[in-house]
Structure formats: C-alpha cells, structure tokens
C-alpha positions as CSV (number, residue, x, y, z in Angstrom):
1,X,-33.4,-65.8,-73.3
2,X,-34.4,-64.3,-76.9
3,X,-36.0,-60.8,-76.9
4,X,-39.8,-61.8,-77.2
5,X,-39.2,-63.9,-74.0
6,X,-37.2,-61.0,-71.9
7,X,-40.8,-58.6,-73.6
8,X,-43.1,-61.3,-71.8
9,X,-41.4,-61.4,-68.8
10,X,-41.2,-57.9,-68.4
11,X,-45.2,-58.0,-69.0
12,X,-45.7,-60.4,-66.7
13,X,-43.6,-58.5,-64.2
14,X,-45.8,-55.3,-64.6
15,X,-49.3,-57.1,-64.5
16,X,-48.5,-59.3,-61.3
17,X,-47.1,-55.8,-59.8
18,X,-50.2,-54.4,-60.8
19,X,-52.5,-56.8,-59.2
20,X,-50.8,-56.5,-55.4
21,X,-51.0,-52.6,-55.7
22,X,-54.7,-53.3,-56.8
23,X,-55.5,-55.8,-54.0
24,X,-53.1,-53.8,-51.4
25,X,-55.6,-50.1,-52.2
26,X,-59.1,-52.7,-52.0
27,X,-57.9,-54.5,-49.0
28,X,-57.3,-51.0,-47.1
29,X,-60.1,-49.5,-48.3
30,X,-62.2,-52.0,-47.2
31,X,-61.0,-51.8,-44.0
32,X,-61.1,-48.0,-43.9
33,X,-64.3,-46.9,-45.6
34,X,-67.9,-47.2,-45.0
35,X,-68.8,-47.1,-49.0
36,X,-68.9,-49.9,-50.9
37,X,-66.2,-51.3,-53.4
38,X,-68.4,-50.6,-56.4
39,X,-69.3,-47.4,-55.7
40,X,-65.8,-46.2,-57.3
41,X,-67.5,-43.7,-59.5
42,X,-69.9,-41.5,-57.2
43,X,-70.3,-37.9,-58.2
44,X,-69.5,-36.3,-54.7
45,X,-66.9,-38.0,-52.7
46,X,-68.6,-38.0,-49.2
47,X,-65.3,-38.0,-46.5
48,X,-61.8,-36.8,-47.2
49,X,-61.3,-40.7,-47.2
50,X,-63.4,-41.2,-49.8
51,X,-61.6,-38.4,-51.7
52,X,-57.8,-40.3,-50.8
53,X,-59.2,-43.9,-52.2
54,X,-60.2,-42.3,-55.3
55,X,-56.8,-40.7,-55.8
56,X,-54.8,-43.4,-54.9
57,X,-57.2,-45.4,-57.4
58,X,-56.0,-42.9,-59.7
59,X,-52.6,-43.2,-58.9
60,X,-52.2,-46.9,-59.3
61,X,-54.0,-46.7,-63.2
62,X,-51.7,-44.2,-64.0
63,X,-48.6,-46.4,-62.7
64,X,-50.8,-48.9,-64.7
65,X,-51.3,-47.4,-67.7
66,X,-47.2,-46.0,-67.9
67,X,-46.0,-49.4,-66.9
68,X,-48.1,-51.1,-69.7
69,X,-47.2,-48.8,-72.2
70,X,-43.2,-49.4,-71.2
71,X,-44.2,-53.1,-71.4
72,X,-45.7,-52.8,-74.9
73,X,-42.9,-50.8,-76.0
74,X,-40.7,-53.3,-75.2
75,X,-42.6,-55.9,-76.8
76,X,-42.4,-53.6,-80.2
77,X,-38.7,-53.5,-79.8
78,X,-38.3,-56.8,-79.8
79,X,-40.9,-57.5,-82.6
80,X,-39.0,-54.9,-84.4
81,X,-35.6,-56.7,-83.7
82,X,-36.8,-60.4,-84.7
83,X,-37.6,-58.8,-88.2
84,X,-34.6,-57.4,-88.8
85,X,-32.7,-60.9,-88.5
C-alpha cells in the first residue's frame, strides 16, 4: 500500500469513528432528554442533562477536530513524500 493510500485509510478510519461517536451521543440523548435534537445551541442549558449533552457534544468535536487534523497531517506527509521521488 503506497503512502496516499495508507493517508486515505487513515481518513476514512477517523470519519467512520466519528460518525458512531456522533450517532452513539444522539441516540442517548434522545433517549435521555426532553429537548429536541436541534436545539443544540440554546443560551441557558435547562437540566444538568442538558448541560452533560452539550459537553459531551463538545467533547466529540474536539476528538473530531484533533483526529482530523492528525488525518490531514498525514495526508501532507505523504503528499510531501510522493514529491520528493
């Protein structure tokens, strides 16, 4: 497997992760919350519940945001590697 192929993988990895954690924090609070799923951004929290969804929300875009950047900084490296040949 060439380095552009292990950089996609790796990608693909960290999206399909993504998505479960995503899917894993609606399907809970779904089950756990009387506020709706697009009321994400309300100004005042209204239960500590409220106040945990939102954090783990938080959470998983950080763990997002980290595992895409490791992802695209892969995907540089290997850019960076195919031009040097």
């Amino acid at each position: 497997m060439d380095a552009a192929s292990a950089a996609k993988d790796r990608v693909d990895r960290a999206l399909a992760l993504l998505e479960r954690r995503l899917l894993d924090l609606k399907s809970r609070a779904a089950g756990a919350s009387r506020v709706p799923d697009d009321d994400l951004f309300a100004p005042e929290p209204s239960s500590e519940t409220d106040r945990a969804r939102i954090h783990e929300l938080e959470a998983a875009g950080r763990d997002a945001a980290e595992t895409l950047s490791r992802a695209a900084e892969a995907i540089r490296d290997s850019l960076a590697e195919q031009e040097a040949r």
